[in-house]
TORKOL-4160 file (C-alpha; in steps of 0.2 Angstrom, whole numbers, padded with zeros to 4 digits, m for minus):
272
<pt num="1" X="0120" Y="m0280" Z="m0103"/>
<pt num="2" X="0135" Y="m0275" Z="m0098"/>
<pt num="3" X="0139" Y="m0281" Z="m0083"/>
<pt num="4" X="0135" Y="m0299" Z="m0091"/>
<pt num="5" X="0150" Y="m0295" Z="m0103"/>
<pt num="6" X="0161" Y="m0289" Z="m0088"/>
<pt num="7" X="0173" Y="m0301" Z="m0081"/>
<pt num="8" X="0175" Y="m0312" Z="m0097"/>
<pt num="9" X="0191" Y="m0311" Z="m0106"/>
<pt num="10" X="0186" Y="m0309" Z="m0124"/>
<pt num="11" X="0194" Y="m0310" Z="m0139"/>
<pt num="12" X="0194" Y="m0295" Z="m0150"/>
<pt num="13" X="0179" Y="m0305" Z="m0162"/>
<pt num="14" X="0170" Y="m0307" Z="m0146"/>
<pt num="15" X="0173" Y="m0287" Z="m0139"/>
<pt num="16" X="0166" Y="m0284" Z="m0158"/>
<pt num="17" X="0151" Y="m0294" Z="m0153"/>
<pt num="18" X="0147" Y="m0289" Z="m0136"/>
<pt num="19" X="0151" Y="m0268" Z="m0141"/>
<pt num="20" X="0137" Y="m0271" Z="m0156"/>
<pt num="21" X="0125" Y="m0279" Z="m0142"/>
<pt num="22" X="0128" Y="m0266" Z="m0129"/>
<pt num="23" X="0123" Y="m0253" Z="m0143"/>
<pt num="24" X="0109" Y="m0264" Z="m0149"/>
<pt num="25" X="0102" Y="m0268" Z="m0132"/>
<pt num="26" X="0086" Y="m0269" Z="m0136"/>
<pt num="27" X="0085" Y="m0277" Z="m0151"/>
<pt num="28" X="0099" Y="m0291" Z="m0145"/>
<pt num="29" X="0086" Y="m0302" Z="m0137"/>
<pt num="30" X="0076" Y="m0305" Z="m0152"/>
<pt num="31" X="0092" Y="m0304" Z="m0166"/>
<pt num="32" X="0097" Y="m0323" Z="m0173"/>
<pt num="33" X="0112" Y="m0329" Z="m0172"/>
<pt num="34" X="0114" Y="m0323" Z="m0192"/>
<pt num="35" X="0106" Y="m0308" Z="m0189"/>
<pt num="36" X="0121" Y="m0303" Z="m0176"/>
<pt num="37" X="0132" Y="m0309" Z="m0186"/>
<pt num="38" X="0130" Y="m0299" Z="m0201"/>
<pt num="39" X="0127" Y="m0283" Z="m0189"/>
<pt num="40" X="0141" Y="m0285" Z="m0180"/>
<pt num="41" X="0153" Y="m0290" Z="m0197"/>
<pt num="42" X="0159" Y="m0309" Z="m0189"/>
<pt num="43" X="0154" Y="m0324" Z="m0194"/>
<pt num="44" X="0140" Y="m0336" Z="m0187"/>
<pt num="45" X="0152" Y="m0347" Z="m0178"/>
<pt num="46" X="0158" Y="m0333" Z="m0169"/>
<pt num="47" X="0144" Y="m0330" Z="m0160"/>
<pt num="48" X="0140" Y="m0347" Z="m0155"/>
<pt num="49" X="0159" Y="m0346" Z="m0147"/>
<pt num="50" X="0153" Y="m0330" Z="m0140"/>
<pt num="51" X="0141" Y="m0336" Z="m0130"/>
<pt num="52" X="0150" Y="m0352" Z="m0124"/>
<pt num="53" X="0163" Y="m0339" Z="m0119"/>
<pt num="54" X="0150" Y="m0330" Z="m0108"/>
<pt num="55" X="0145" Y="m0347" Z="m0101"/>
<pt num="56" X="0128" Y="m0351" Z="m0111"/>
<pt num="57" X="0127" Y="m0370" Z="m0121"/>
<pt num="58" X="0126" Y="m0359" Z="m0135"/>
<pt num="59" X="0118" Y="m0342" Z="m0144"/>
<pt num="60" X="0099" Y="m0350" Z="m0141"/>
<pt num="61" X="0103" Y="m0351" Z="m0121"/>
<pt num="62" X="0109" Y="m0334" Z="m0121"/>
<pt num="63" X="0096" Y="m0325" Z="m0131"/>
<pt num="64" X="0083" Y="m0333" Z="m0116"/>
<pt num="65" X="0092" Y="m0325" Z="m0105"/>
<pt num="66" X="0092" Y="m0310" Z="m0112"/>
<pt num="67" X="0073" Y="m0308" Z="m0112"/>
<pt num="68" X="0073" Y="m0313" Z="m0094"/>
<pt num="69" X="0081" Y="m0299" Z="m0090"/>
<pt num="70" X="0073" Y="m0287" Z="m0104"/>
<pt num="71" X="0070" Y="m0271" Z="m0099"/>
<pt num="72" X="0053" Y="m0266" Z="m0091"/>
<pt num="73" X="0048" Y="m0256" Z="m0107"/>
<pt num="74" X="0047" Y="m0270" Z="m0116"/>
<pt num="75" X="0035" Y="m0278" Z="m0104"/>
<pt num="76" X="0024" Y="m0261" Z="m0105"/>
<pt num="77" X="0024" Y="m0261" Z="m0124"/>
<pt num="78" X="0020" Y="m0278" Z="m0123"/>
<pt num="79" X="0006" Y="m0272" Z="m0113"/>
<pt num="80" X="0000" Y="m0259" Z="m0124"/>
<pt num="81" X="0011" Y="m0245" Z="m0118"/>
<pt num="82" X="0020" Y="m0239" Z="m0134"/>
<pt num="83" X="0031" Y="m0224" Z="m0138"/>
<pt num="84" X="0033" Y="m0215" Z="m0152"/>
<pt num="85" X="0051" Y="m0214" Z="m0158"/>
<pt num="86" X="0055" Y="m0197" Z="m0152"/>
<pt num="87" X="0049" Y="m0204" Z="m0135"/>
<pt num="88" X="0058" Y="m0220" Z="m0134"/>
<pt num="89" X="0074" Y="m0210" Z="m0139"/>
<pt num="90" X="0072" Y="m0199" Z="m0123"/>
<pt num="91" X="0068" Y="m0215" Z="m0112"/>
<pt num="92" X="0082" Y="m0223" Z="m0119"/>
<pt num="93" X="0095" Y="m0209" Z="m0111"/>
<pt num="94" X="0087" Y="m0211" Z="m0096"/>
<pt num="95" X="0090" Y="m0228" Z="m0094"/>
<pt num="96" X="0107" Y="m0223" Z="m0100"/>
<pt num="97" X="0108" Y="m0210" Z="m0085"/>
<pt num="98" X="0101" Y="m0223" Z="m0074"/>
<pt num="99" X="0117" Y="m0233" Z="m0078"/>
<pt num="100" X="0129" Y="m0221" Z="m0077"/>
<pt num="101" X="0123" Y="m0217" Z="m0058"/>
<pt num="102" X="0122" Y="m0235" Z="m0053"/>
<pt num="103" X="0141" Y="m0237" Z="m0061"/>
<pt num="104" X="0146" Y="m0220" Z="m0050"/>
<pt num="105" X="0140" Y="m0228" Z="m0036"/>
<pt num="106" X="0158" Y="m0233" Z="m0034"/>
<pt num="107" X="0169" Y="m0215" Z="m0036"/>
<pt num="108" X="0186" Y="m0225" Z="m0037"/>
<pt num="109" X="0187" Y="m0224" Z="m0053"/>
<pt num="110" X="0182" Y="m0206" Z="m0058"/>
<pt num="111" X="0194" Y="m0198" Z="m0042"/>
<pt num="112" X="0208" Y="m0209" Z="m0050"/>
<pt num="113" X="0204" Y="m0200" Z="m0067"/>
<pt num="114" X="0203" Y="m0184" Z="m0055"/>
<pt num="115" X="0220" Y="m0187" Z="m0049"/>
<pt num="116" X="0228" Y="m0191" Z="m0067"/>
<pt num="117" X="0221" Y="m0173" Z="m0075"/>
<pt num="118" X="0224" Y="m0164" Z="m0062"/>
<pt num="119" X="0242" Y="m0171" Z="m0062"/>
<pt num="120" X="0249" Y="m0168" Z="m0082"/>
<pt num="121" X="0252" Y="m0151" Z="m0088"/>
<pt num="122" X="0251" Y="m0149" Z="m0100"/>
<pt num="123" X="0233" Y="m0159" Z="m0102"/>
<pt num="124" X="0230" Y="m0166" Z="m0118"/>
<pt num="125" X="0212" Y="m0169" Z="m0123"/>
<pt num="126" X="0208" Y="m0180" Z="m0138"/>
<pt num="127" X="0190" Y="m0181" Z="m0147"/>
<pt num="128" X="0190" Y="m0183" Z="m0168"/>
<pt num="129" X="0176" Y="m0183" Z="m0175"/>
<pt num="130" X="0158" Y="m0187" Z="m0169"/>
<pt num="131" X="0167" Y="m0186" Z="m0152"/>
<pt num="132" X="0175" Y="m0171" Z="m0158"/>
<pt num="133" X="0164" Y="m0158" Z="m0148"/>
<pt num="134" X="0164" Y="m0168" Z="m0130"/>
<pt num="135" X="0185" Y="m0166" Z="m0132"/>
<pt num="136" X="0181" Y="m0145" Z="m0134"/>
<pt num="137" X="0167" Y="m0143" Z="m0122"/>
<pt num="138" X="0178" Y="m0151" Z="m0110"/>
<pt num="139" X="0194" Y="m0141" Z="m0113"/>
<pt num="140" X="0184" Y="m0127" Z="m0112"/>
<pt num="141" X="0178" Y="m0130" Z="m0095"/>
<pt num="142" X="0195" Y="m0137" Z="m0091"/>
<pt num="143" X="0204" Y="m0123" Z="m0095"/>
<pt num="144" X="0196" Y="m0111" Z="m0083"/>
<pt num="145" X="0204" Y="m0122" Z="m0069"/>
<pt num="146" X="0222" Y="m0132" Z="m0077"/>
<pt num="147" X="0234" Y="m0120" Z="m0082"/>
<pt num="148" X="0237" Y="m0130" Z="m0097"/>
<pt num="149" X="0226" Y="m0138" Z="m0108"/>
<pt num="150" X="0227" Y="m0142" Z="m0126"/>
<pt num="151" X="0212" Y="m0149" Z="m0136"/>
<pt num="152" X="0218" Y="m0163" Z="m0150"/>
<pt num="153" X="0200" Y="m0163" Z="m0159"/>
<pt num="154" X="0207" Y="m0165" Z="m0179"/>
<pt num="155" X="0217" Y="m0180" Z="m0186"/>
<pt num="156" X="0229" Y="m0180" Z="m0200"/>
<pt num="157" X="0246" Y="m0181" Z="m0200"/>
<pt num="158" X="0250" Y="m0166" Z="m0187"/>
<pt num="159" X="0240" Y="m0177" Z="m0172"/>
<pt num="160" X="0257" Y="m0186" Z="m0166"/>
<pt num="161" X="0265" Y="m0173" Z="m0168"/>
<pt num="162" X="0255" Y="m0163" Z="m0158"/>
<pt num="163" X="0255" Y="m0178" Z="m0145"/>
<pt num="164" X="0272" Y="m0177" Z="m0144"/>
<pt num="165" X="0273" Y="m0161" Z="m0140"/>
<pt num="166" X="0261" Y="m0162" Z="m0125"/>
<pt num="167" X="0273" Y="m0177" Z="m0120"/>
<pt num="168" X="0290" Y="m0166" Z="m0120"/>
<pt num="169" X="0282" Y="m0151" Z="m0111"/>
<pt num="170" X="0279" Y="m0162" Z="m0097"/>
<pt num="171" X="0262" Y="m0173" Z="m0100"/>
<pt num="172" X="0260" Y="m0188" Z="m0089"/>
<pt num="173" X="0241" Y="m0189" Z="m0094"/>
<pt num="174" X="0228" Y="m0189" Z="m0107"/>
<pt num="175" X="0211" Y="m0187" Z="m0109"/>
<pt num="176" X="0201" Y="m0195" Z="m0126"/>
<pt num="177" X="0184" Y="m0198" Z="m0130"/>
<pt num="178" X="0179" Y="m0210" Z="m0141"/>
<pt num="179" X="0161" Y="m0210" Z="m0148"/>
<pt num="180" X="0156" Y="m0220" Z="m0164"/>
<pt num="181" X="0159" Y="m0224" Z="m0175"/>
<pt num="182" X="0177" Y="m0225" Z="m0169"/>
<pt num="183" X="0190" Y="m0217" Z="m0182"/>
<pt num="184" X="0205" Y="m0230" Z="m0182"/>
<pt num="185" X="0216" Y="m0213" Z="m0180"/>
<pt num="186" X="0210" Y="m0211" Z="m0166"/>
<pt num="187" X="0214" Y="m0229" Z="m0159"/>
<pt num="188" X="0232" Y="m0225" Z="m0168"/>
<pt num="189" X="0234" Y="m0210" Z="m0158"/>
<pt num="190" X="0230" Y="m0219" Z="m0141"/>
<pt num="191" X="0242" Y="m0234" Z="m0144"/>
<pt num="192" X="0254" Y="m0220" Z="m0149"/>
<pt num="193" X="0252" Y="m0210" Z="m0132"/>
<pt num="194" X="0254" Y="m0226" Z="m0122"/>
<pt num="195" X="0271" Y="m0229" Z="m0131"/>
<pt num="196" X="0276" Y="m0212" Z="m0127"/>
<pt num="197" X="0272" Y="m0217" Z="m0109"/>
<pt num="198" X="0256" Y="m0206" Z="m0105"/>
<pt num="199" X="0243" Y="m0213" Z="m0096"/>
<pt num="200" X="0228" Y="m0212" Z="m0103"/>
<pt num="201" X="0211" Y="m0210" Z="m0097"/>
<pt num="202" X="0197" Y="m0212" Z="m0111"/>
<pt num="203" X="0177" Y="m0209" Z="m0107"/>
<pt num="204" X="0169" Y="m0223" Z="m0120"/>
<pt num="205" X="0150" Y="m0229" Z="m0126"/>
<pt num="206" X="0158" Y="m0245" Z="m0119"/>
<pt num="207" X="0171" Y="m0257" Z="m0111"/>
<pt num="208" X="0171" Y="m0265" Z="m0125"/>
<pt num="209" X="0175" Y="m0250" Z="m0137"/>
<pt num="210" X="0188" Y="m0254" Z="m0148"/>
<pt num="211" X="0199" Y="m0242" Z="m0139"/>
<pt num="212" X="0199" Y="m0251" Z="m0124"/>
<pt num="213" X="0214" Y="m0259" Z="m0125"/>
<pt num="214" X="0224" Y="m0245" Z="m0127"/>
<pt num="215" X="0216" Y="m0235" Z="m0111"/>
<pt num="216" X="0224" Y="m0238" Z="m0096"/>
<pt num="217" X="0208" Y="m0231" Z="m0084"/>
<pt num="218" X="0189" Y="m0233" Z="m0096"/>
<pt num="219" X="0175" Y="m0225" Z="m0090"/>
<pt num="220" X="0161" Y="m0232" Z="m0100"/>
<pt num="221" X="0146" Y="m0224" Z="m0103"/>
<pt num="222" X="0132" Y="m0230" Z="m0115"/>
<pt num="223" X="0125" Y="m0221" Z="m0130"/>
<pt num="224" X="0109" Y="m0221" Z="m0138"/>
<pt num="225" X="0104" Y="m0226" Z="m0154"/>
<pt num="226" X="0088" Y="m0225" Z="m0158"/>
<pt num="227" X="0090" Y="m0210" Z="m0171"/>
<pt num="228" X="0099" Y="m0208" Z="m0185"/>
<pt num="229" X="0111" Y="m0198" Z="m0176"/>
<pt num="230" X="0118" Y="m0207" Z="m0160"/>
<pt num="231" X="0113" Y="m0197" Z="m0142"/>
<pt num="232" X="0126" Y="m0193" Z="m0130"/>
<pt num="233" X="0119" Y="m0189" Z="m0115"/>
<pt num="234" X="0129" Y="m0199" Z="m0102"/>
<pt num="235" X="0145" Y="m0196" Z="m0110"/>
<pt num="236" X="0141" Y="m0176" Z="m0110"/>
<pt num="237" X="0137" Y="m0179" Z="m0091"/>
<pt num="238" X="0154" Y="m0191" Z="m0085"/>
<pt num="239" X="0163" Y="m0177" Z="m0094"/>
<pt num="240" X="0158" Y="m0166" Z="m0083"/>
<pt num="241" X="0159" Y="m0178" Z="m0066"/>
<pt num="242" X="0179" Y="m0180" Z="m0072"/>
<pt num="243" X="0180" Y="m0160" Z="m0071"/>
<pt num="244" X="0170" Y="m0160" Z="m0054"/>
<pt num="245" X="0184" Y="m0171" Z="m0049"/>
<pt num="246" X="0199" Y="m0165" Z="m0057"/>
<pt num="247" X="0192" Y="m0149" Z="m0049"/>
<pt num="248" X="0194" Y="m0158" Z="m0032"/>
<pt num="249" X="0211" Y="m0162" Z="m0035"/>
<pt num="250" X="0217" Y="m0145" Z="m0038"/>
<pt num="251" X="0220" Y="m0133" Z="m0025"/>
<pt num="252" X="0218" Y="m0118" Z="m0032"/>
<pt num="253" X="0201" Y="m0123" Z="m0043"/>
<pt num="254" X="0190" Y="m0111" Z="m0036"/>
<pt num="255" X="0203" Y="m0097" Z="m0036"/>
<pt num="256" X="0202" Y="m0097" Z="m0054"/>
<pt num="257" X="0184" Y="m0096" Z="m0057"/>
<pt num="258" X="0182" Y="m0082" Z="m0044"/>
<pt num="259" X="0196" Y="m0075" Z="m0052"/>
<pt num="260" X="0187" Y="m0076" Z="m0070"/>
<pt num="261" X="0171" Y="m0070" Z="m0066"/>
<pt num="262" X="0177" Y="m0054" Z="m0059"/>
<pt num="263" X="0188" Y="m0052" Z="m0076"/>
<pt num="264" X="0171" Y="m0057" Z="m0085"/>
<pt num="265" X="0161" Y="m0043" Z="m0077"/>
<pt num="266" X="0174" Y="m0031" Z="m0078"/>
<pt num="267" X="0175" Y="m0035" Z="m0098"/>
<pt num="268" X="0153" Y="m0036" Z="m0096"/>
<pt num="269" X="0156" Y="m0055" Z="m0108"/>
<pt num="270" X="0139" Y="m0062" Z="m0101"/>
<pt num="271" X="0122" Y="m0052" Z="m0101"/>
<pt num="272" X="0112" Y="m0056" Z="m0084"/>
């Protein structure tokens, strides 16, 4: 769904409407056009204009389409193959995964993000929130390989401030995740950085996220939201392709972790 999205320049209404269909995926081909509407917080006309946008006569065309290209679960449910919920929720990660390898299939991206990491010390890395623990696990993965790396994972009226800091000790770069539902400080805090000049590199549930337009380099990757808590799977997963390649891009990576696991031993941290 997606990749149908991709390529069209969309007003922000519109990247509202699309982001709700990317995270309603498989409702969206059975939703009205009143039924989006209200889930997505726009008004019926806007939808209508949506589709037009995308190329469709109208919502009706676009909603075919969208059932031509169902996913095959659908078919097998339709068949009599039915999950249970707990089921469907792991099924949808998987396709998740699926679409986070097919978008991998082109490593541009992700050795550019590499490149930019590896590059800013100190390393900010932002996450508030529900996308509070991706920022820490990846500092602290990060951290055994950049010599500096500072974890921004609480708002309030320190976080620029704390930006800032990063920025005058030298940061060209920053690394956020966004996760919903997307705290407006954090989208603050991004179009604060990019004033400050830092590049910043954000790993997102979608292109369409609305911290999109304050990233210079997204790398989406879909969520699921079959629970009443959203599953992050892929977004758990690019985190750690972006450390793989920031890993690549510094020399001495692999010095430092040989160099911690004989200071863990000594210290006897991990029981084998």
């Amino acid at each position: 769904m997606q990749r149908l999205f991709e390529g069209h320049r969309l007003t922000p209404t519109q990247r509202r409407i699309a982001h709700c269909m990317v995270r309603r995926a498989s409702d969206a081909p059975f939703l009205s056009s009143v039924e989006l509407a209200e889930l997505a917080g726009v008004s019926q006309p806007s939808v209508t204009r949506f589709a037009v946008a995308l190329g469709f006569d109208g919502y009706p065309a676009l909603r075919r389409h969208l059932r031509e290209v169902a996913p095959a679960d659908a078919e097998q449910e339709e068949a009599g193959e039915t999950y249970n919920e707990y089921q469907q929720a792991v099924r949808a990660e998987i396709e998740n995964l699926q679409h986070l390898s097919e978008l991998l299939a082109d490593p541009g991206p992700v050795e550019r993000a590499g490149r930019l990491l590896a590059g800013s010390r100190p390393l900010p890395v932002l996450g508030l929130r529900a996308a509070s623990s991706q920022a820490r696990g990846f500092g602290y993965f990060a951290a055994k390989v950049h010599p500096d790396v500072r974890v921004l994972d609480e708002g309030g009226s320190m976080l620029l401030d704390r930006i800032d800091s990063a920025r005058r000790a030298g940061a060209t770069a920053l690394m956020c995740f966004a996760l919903p539902r997307h705290p407006k400080e954090c989208v603050e805090a991004l179009a604060y950085a990019g004033a400050q000049g830092l590049t910043v590199v954000t790993v997102a549930d979608s292109a369409f996220a609305p911290v999109a337009k304050h990233s210079d380099l997204l790398l989406p990757a879909a969520i699921g939201s079959g629970l009443s808590f959203d599953t992050v799977c892929a977004p758990m997963l690019l985190g750690r392709v972006l450390l793989e390649a920031m890993c690549d891009e510094l020399p001495d990576a692999q010095a430092r972790l040989e160099e911690f696991d004989v200071r863990a031993a000594a210290r006897g941290l991990f029981v084998e």
